[in-house]
C-alpha positions as CSV (number, residue, x, y, z in Angstrom):
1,X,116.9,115.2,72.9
2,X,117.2,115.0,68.7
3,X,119.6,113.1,67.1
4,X,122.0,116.0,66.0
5,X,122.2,116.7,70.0
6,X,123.6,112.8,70.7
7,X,125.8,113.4,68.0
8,X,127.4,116.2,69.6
9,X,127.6,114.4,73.2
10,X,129.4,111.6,71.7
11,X,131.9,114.2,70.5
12,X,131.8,115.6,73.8
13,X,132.3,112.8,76.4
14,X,135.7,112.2,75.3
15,X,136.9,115.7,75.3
16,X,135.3,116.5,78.2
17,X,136.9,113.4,80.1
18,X,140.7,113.8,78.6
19,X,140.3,117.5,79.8
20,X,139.3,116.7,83.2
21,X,142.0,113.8,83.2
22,X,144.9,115.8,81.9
23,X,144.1,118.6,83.9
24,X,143.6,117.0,87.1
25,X,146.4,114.1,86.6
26,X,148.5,115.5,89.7
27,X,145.3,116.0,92.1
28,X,143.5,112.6,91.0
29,X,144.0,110.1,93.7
30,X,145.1,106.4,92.6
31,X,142.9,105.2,90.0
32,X,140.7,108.2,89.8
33,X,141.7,108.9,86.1
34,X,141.1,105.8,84.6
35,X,137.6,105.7,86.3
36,X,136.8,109.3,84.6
37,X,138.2,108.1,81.3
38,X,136.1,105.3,81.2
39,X,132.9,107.2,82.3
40,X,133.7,109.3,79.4
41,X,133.4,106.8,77.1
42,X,130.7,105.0,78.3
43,X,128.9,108.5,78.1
44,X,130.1,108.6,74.6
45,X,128.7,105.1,74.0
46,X,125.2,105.7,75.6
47,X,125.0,108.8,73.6
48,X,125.5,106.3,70.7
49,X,122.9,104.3,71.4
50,X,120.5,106.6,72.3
51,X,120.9,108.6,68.9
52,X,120.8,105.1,67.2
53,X,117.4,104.5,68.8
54,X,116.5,108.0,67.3
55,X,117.5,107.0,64.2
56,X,115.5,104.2,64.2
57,X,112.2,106.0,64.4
58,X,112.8,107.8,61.8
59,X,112.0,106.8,57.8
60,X,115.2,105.3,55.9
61,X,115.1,108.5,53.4
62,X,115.9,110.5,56.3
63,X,118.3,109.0,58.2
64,X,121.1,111.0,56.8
65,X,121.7,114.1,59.0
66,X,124.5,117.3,58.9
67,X,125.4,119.4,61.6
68,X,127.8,122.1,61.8
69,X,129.0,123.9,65.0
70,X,130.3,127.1,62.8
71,X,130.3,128.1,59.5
72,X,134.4,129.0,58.2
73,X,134.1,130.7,55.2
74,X,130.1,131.6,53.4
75,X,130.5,131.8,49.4
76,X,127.4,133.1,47.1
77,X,127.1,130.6,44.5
Protein backbone atom coordinates (compact mmCIF):
# COMPACT_ATOMS: atom_id res chain seq x y z
CA UNK A 1 0.00 0.00 0.00
CA UNK A 2 1.55 3.85 -0.68
CA UNK A 3 1.55 6.26 1.71
CA UNK A 4 -1.39 8.47 0.49
CA UNK A 5 -3.58 5.03 0.98
CA UNK A 6 -2.48 4.82 5.00
CA UNK A 7 -3.35 8.26 5.07
CA UNK A 8 -6.69 7.74 4.11
CA UNK A 9 -7.19 4.52 6.54
CA UNK A 10 -6.18 6.57 9.41
CA UNK A 11 -9.05 8.88 8.34
CA UNK A 12 -11.07 6.01 7.99
CA UNK A 13 -10.82 3.76 11.18
CA UNK A 14 -12.43 6.23 13.22
CA UNK A 15 -15.32 6.97 11.04
CA UNK A 16 -15.88 3.68 10.27
CA UNK A 17 -15.79 2.63 14.08
CA UNK A 18 -18.21 5.68 15.50
CA UNK A 19 -20.57 4.55 12.53
CA UNK A 20 -20.76 1.08 13.49
CA UNK A 21 -20.88 2.21 17.28
CA UNK A 22 -23.64 4.73 16.96
CA UNK A 23 -25.46 2.80 14.78
CA UNK A 24 -25.45 -0.38 16.54
CA UNK A 25 -25.48 1.17 20.21
CA UNK A 26 -29.04 -0.58 21.01
CA UNK A 27 -27.98 -4.16 19.46
CA UNK A 28 -24.22 -4.09 20.88
CA UNK A 29 -24.13 -6.35 23.90
CA UNK A 30 -22.35 -5.10 27.16
CA UNK A 31 -19.03 -3.83 26.26
CA UNK A 32 -19.15 -4.52 22.64
CA UNK A 33 -18.86 -0.76 21.76
CA UNK A 34 -16.03 0.23 23.50
CA UNK A 35 -14.14 -2.89 22.16
CA UNK A 36 -15.12 -1.66 18.37
CA UNK A 37 -14.10 1.93 19.35
CA UNK A 38 -10.90 0.87 20.40
CA UNK A 39 -10.23 -1.46 17.40
CA UNK A 40 -10.88 1.54 15.40
CA UNK A 41 -8.31 3.40 16.78
CA UNK A 42 -5.79 1.01 17.03
CA UNK A 43 -6.51 0.54 13.12
CA UNK A 44 -6.03 4.16 12.89
CA UNK A 45 -2.77 3.96 14.79
CA UNK A 46 -1.23 0.96 12.81
CA UNK A 47 -2.17 2.73 9.71
CA UNK A 48 0.07 5.42 11.33
CA UNK A 49 2.80 3.54 11.62
CA UNK A 50 2.76 1.79 8.75
CA UNK A 51 2.67 5.06 6.52
CA UNK A 52 5.42 6.42 8.83
CA UNK A 53 7.58 3.44 7.91
CA UNK A 54 6.67 4.44 4.17
CA UNK A 55 7.79 7.65 4.78
CA UNK A 56 10.84 6.59 5.98
CA UNK A 57 12.03 5.01 2.78
CA UNK A 58 11.55 7.68 0.99
CA UNK A 59 14.30 10.77 0.46
CA UNK A 60 13.67 13.89 2.89
CA UNK A 61 12.83 16.19 -0.34
CA UNK A 62 9.94 14.10 -0.84
CA UNK A 63 8.35 13.42 2.19
CA UNK A 64 5.77 15.98 1.82
CA UNK A 65 2.67 14.51 0.13
CA UNK A 66 -1.17 16.00 -0.98
CA UNK A 67 -4.16 14.06 -1.42
CA UNK A 68 -7.47 15.13 -2.28
CA UNK A 69 -10.68 12.94 -2.31
CA UNK A 70 -12.57 15.57 -4.66
CA UNK A 71 -11.89 18.58 -6.33
CA UNK A 72 -14.80 21.60 -5.08
CA UNK A 73 -14.44 24.24 -7.36
CA UNK A 74 -11.46 24.09 -10.63
CA UNK A 75 -10.34 27.78 -11.56
CA UNK A 76 -8.03 28.46 -14.80
CA UNK A 77 -5.30 30.49 -13.68
Amino acid sequence: MNVTGYGWLVLAFPLAGMLVVALGWRVLPGRTAGWVASAAIGGAFASSIGMLLQLLDKPEESRSLVGTAYTYADTAG
